[in-house]
Backbone as ProteinMPNN parsed JSONL, in Angstrom:
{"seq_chain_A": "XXXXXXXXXXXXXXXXXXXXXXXXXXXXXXXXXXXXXXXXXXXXXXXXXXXXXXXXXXXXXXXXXXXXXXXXXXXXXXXXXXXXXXXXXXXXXXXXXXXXXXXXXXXXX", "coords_chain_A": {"N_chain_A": [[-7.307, -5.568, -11.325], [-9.803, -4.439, -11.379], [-9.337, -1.702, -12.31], [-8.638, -2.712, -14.939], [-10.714, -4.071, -15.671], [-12.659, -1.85, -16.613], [-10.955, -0.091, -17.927], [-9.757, 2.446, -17.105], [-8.942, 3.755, -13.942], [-11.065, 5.13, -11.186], [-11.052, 7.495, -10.259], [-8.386, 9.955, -9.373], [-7.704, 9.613, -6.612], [-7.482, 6.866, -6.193], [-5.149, 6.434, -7.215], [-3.347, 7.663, -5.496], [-2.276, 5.899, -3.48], [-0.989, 3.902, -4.794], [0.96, 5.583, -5.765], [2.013, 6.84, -3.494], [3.44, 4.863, -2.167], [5.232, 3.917, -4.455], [6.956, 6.222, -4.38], [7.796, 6.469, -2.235], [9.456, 4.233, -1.643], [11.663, 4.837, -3.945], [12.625, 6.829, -2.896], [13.393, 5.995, -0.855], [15.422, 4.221, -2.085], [17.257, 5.907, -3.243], [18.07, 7.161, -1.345], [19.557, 5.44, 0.064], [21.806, 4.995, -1.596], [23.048, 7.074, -1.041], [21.62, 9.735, -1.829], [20.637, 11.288, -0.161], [18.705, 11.505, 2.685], [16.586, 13.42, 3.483], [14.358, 13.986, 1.554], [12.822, 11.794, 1.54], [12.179, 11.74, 4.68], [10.527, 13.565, 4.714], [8.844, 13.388, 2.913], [7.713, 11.197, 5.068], [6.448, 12.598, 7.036], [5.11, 14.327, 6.066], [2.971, 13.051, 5.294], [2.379, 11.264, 8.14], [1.779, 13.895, 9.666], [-0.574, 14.556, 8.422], [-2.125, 12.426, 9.121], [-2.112, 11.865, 11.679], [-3.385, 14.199, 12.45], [-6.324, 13.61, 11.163], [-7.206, 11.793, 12.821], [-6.625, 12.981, 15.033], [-9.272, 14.852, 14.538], [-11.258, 12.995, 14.471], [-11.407, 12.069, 17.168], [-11.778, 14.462, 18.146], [-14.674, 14.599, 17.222], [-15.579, 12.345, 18.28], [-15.054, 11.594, 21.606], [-15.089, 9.356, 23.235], [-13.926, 7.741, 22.328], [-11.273, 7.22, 22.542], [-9.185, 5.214, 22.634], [-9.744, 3.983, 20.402], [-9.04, 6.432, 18.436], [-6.177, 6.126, 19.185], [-5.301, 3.982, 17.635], [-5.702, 4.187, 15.448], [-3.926, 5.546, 12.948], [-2.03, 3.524, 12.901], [-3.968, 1.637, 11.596], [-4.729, 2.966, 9.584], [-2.273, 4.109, 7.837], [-1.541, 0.924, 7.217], [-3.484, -0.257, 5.763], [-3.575, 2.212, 3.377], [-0.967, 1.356, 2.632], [-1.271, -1.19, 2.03], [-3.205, -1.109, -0.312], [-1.891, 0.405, -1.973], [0.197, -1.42, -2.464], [-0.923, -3.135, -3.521], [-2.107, -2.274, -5.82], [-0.134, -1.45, -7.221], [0.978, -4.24, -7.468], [-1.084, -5.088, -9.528], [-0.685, -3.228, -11.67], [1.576, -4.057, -12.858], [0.848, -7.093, -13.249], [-0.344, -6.435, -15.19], [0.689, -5.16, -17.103], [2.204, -7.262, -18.25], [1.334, -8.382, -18.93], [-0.466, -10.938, -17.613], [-3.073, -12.699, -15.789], [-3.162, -11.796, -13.058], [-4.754, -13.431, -10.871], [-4.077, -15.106, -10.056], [-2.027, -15.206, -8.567], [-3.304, -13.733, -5.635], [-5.187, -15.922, -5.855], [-5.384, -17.978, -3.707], [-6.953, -19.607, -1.287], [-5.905, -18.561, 2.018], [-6.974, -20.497, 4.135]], "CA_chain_A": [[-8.323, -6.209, -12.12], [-10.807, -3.914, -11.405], [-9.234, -0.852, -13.274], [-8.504, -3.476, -16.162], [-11.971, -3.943, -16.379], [-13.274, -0.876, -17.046], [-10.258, 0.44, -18.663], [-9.548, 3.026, -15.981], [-9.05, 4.117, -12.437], [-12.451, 5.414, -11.295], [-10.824, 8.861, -9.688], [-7.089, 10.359, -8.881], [-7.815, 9.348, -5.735], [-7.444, 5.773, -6.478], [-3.907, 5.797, -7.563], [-2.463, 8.023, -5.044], [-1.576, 4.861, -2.439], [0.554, 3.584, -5.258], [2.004, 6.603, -5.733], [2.589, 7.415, -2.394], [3.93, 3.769, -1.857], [6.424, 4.25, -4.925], [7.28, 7.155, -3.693], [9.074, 6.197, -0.801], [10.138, 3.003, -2.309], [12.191, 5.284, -4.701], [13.435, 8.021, -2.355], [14.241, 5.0, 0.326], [16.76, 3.552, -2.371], [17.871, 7.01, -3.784], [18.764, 7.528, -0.079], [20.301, 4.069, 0.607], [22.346, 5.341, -2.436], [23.313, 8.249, -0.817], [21.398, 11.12, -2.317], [20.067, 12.244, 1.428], [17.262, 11.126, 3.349], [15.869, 14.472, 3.797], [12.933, 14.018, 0.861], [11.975, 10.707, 2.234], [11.744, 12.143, 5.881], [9.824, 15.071, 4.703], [7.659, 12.285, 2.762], [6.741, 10.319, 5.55], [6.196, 13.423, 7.944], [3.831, 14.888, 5.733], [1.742, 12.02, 5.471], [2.388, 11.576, 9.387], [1.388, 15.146, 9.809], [-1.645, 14.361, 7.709], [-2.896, 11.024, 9.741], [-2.406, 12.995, 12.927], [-5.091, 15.578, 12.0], [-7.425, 12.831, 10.728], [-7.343, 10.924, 14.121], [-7.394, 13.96, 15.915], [-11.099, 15.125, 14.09], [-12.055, 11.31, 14.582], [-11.361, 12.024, 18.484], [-12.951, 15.557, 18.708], [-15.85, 14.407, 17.125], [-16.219, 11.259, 19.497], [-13.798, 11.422, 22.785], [-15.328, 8.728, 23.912], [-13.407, 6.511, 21.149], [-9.763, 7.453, 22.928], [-8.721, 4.034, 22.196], [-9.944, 4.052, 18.447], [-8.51, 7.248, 17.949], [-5.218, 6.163, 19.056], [-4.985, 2.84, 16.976], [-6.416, 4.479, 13.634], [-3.176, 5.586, 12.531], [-1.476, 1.809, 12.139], [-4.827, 0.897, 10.713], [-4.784, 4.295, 7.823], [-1.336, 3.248, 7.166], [-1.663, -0.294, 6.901], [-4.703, 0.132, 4.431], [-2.897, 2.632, 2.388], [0.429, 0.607, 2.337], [-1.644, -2.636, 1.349], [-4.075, -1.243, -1.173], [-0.494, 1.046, -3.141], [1.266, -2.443, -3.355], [-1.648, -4.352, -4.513], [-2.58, -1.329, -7.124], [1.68, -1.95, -8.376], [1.07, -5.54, -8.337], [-1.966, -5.235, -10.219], [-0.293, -3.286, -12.535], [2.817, -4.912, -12.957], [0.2, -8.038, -13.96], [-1.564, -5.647, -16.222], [1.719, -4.793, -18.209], [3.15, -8.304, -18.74], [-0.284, -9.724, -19.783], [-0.577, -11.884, -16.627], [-4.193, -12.031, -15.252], [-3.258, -11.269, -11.632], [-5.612, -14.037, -9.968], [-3.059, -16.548, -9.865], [-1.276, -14.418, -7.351], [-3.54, -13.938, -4.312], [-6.46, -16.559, -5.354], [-5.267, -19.308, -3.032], [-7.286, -18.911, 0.647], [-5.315, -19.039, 3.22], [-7.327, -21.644, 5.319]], "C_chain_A": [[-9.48, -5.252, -12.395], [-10.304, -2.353, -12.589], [-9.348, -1.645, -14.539], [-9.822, -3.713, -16.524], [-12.831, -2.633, -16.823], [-12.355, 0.358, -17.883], [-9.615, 1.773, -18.112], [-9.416, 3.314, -14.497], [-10.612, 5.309, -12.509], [-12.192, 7.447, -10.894], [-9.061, 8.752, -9.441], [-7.126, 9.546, -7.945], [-6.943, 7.372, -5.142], [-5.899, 5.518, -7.074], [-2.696, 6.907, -6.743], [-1.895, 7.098, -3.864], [-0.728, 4.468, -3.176], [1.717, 4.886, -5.371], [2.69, 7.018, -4.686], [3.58, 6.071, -2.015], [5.523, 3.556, -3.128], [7.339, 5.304, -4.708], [8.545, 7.25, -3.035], [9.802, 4.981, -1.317], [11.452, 3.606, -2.991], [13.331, 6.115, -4.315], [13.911, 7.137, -1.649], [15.588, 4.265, -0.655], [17.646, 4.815, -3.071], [18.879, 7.404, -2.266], [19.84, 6.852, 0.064], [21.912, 4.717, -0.44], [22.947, 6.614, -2.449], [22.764, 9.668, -1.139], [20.802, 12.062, -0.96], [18.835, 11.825, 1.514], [16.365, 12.356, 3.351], [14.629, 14.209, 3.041], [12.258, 12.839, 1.706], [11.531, 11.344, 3.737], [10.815, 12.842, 5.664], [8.413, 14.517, 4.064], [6.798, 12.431, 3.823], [6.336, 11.189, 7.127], [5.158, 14.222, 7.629], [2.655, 13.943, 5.939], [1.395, 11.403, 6.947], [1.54, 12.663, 9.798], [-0.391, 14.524, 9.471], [-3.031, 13.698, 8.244], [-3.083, 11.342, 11.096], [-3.497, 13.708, 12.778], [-6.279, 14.764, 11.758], [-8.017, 12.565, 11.836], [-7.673, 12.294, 14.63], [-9.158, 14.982, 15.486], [-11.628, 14.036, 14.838], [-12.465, 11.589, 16.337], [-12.087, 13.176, 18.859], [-14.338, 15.312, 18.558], [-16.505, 12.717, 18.183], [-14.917, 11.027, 20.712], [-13.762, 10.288, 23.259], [-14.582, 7.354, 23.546], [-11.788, 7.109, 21.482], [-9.003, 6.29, 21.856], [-9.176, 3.724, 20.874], [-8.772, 5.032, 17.503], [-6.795, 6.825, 18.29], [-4.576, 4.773, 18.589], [-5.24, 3.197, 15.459], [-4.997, 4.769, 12.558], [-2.325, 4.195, 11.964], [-2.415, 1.231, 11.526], [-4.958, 1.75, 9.354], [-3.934, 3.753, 7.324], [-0.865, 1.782, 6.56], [-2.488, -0.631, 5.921], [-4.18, 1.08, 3.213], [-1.788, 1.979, 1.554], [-0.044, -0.472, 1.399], [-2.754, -2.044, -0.433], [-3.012, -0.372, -2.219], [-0.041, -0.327, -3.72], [0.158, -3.596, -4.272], [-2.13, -3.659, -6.064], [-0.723, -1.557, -8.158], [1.281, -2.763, -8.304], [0.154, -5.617, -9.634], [-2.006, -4.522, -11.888], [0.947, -3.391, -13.756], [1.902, -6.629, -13.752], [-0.033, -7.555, -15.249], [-0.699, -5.714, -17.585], [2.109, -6.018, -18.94], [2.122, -9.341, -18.715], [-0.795, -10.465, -18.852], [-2.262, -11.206, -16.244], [-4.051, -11.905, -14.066], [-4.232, -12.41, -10.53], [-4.634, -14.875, -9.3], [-2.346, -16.336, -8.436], [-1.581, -14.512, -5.944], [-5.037, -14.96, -4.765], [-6.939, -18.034, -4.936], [-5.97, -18.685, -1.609], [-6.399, -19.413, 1.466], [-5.782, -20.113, 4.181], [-7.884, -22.377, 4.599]], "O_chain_A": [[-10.06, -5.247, -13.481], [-10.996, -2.097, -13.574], [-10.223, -1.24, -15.304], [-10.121, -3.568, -17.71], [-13.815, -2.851, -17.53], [-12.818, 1.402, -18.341], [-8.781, 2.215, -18.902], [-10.307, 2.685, -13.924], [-11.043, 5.993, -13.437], [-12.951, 8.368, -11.196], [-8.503, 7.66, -9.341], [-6.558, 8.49, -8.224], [-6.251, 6.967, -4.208], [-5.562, 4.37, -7.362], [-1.533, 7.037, -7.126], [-0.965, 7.61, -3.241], [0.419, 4.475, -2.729], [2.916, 4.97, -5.106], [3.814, 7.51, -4.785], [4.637, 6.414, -1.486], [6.619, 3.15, -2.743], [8.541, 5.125, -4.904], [9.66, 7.758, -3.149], [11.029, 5.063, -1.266], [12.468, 2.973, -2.701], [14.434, 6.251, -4.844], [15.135, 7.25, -1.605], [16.592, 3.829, -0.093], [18.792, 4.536, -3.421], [20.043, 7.801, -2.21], [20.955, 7.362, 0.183], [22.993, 4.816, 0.142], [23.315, 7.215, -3.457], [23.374, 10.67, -0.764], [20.617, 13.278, -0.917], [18.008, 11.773, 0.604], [15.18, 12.075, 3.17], [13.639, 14.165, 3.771], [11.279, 13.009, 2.433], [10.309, 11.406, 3.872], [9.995, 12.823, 6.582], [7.281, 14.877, 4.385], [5.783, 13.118, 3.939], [6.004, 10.581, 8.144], [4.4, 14.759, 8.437], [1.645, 14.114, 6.622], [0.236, 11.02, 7.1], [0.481, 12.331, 10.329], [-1.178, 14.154, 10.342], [-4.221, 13.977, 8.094], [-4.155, 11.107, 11.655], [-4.588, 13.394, 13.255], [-7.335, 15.243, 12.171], [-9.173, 12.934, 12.047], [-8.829, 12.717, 14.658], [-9.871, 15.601, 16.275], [-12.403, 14.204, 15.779], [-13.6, 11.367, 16.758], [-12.939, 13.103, 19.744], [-15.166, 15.639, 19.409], [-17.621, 12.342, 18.542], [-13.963, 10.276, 20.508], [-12.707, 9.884, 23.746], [-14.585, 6.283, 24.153], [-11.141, 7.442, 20.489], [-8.48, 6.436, 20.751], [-8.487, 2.83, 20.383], [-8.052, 4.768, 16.54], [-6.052, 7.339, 17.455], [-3.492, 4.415, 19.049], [-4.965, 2.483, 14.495], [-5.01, 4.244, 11.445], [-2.076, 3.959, 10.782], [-2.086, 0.277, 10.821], [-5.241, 1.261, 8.261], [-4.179, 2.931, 6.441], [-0.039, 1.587, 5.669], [-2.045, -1.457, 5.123], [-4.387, 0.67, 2.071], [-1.638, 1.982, 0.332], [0.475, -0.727, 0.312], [-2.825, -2.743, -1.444], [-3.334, -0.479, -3.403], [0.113, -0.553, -4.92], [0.323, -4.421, -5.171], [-2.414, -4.264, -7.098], [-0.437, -1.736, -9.342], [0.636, -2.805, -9.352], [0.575, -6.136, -10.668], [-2.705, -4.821, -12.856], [1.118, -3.006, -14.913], [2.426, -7.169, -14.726], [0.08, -8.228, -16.274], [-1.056, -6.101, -18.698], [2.346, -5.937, -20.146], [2.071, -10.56, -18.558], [-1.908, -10.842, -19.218], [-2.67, -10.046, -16.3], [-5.195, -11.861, -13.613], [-4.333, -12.06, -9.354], [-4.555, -15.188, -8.112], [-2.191, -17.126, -7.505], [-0.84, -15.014, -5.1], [-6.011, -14.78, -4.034], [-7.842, -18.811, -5.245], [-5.658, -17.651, -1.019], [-6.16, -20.613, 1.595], [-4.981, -20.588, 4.986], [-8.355, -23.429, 5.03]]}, "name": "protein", "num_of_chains": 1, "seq": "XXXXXXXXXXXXXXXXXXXXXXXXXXXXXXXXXXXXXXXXXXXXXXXXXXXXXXXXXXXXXXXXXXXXXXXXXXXXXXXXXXXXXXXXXXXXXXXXXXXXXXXXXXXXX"}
């Protein structure tokens, strides 16, 4: 919605979770399909690699946050994962005219 309103993504930045989230989506059924796991592994080892190094700054710069630093990783990934598939849903709405509210703007409680 928010690119749709302003007619753009605000930075690169902003559309590399979908990308990284099609990504693997693509190579995981190219695999399934036999073409070799190897790209996907090498994927999700870079970006592994990547989230490692983050956490480990996060932890040099405060030790005292052990237990932060070693939960940050399922919380990077979980935030990346969720904000790629909501950037495809959003423009999967975008394409087929739909305004996208309809989707998530029931509350859960």
């Amino acid at each position: 919605f928010v690119m749709k309103k302003h007619g753009q993504p605000a930075r690169l930045r902003h559309l590399v979770p979908a990308l990284f989230v099609a990504a693997v989506v693509v190579l995981a059924v190219a695999a399934a399909a036999g073409a070799g796991a190897w790209p996907l592994v090498a994927l999700i080892a870079a970006y592994a690699a990547a989230v490692v190094a983050m956490c480990a700054a996060v932890l040099r710069e405060a030790p005292q946050r052990a237990a932060v630093a070693l939960r940050l990783p399922a919380v990077v990934a979980a935030c990346h994962v969720a904000y790629g598939l909501g950037s495809i849903l959003g423009a999967v709405d975008v394409l087929l005219g739909r305004r996208g509210r309809e989707r998530f703007g029931t509350l859960s409680r």
